[in-house]
C-alpha positions as CSV (number, residue, x, y, z in Angstrom):
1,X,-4.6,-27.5,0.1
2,X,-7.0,-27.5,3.4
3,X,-5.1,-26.8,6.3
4,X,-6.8,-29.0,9.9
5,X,-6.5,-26.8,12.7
6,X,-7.4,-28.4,16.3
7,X,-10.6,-26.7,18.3
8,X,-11.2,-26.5,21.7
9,X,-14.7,-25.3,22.7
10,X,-14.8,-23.2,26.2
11,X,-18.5,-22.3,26.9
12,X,-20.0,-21.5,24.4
13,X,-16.9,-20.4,22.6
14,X,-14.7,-22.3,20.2
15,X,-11.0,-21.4,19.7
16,X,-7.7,-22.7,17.5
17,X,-5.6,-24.6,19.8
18,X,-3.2,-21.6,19.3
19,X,-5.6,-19.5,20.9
20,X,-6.8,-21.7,23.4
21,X,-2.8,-21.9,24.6
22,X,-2.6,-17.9,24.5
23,X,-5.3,-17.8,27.5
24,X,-4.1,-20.4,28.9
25,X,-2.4,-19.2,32.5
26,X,0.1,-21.6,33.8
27,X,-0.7,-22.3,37.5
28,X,2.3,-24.1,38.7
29,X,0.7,-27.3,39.4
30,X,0.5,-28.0,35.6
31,X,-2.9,-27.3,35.3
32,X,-4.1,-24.0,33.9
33,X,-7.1,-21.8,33.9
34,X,-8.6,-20.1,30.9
35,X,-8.4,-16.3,31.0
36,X,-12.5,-15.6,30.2
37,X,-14.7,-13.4,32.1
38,X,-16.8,-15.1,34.7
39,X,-20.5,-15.0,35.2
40,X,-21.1,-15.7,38.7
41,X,-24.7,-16.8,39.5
42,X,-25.0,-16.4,43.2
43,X,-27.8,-17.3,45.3
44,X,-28.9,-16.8,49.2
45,X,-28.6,-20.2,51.0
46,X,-31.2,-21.1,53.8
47,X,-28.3,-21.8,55.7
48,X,-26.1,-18.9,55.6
49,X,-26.4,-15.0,56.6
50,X,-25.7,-13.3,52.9
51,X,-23.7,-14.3,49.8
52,X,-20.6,-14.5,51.6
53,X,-18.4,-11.8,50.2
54,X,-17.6,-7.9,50.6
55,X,-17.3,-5.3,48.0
56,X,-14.6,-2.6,47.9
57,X,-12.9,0.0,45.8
58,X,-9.4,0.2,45.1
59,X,-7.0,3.2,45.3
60,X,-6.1,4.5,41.9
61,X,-8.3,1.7,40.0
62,X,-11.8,2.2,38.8
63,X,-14.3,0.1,40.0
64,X,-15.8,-1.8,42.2
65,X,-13.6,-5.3,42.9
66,X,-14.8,-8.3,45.2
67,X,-12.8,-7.9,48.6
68,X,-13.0,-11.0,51.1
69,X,-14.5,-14.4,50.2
70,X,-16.3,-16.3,52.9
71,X,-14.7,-20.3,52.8
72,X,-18.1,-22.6,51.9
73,X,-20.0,-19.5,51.2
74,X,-22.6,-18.6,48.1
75,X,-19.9,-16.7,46.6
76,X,-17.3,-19.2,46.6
77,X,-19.4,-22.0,45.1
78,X,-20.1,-19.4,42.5
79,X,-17.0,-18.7,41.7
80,X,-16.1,-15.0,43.2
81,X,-12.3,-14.8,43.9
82,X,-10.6,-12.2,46.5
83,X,-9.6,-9.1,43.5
84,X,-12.2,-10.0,41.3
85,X,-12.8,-6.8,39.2
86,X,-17.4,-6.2,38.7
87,X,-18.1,-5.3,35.7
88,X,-21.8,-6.0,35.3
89,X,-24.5,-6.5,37.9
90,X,-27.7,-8.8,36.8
91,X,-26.7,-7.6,33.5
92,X,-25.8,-3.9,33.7
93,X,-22.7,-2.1,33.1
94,X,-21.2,-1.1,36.6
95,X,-18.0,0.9,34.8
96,X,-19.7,4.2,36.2
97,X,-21.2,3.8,39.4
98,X,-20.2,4.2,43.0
99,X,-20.1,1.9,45.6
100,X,-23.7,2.4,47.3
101,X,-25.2,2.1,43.5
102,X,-23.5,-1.2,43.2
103,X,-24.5,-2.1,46.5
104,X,-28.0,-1.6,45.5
105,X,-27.6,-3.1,42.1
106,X,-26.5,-6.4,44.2
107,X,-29.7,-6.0,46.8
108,X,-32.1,-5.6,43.9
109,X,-31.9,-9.0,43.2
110,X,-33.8,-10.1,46.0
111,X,-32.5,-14.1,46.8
112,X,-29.9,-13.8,44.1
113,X,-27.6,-11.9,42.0
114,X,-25.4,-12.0,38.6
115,X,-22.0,-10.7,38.7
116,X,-19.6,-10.9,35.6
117,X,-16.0,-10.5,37.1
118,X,-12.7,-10.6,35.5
119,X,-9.7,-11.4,37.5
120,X,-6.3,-9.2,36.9
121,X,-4.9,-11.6,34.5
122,X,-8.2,-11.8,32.3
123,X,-8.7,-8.2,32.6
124,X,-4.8,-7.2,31.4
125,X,-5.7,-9.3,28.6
126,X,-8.9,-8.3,27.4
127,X,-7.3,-4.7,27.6
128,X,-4.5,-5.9,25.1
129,X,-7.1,-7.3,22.8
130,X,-8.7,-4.1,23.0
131,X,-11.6,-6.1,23.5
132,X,-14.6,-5.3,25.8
133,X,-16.1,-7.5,28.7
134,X,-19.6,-8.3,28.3
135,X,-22.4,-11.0,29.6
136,X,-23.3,-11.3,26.3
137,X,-19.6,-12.7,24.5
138,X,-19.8,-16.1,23.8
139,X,-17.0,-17.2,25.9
140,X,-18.4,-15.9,29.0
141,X,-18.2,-19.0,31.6
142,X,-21.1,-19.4,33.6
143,X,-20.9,-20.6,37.1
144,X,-23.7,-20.7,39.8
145,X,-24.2,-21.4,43.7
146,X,-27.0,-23.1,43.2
147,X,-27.4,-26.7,45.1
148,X,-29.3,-29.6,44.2
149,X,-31.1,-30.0,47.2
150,X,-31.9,-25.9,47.0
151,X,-35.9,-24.8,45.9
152,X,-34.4,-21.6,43.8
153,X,-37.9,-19.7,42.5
154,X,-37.0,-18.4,39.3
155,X,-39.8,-15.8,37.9
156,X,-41.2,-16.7,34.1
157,X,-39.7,-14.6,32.0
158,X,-41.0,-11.4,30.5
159,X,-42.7,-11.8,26.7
């Protein structure tokens, strides 16, 4: 006997409802946000000094984790929230470096950068899955800074 299990797609992931309500995190306002990793495209604005954020590193936690957001910055369209852990930089691993490697990771973007991020909920639970965050999982949600009035020059890509 066939058994119909309800889908909801999240990206470019699809999950059972079941699942979908496991990374579900109750906000309080009776909406929710999905516990996924968070690939924040973030781009300089003509407009404002820098991408609008600070980095720092936390005492007794590895890593590097996103410190101050700038209100109607780059980094806020893009997503980046205060406690956001790094784990990848325009699409390298982080997990090992210091803070004036990430620094430079971030500056060798030129007019934009790529961070994937995990906040403390998504990170506790990716930990529990005993699953590792990378750019490449499916369910990786992309968000970006870029406007529509904004000329972005993106280089062709590399064949």
């Amino acid at each position: 006997l066939a058994q119909c299990v309800s889908v909801r797609q999240v990206g470019r992931a699809v999950y059972s409802q079941q699942v979908y309500n496991s990374r579900k995190l109750n906000m309080g306002d009776g909406e929710g946000s999905i516990l996924l990793p968070r690939l924040c495209h973030i781009v300089r604005w003509s407009d404002f000094n820098g991408y609008g954020f600070n980095l720092h590193a936390e005492k007794g936690k590895a890593g590097q984790f996103i410190g101050k957001v700038d209100e109607g910055s780059p980094a806020e369209k893009a997503g980046l929230k205060q406690g956001d852990r790094i784990v990848e930089v325009n699409g390298t691993n982080i997990g090992n470096e210091n803070h004036q490697q990430v620094v430079s990771r971030i500056k060798a973007g030129g007019e934009e950068t790529r961070l994937l991020v995990v906040d403390n909920e998504t990170d506790e639970l990716y930990k529990q899955e005993k699953k590792i965050v990378k750019g490449d999982l499916p369910e990786v949600r992309f968000l970006t800074a870029v406007r529509e009035d904004d000329q972005i020059e993106t280089p062709p890509a590399v064949v």
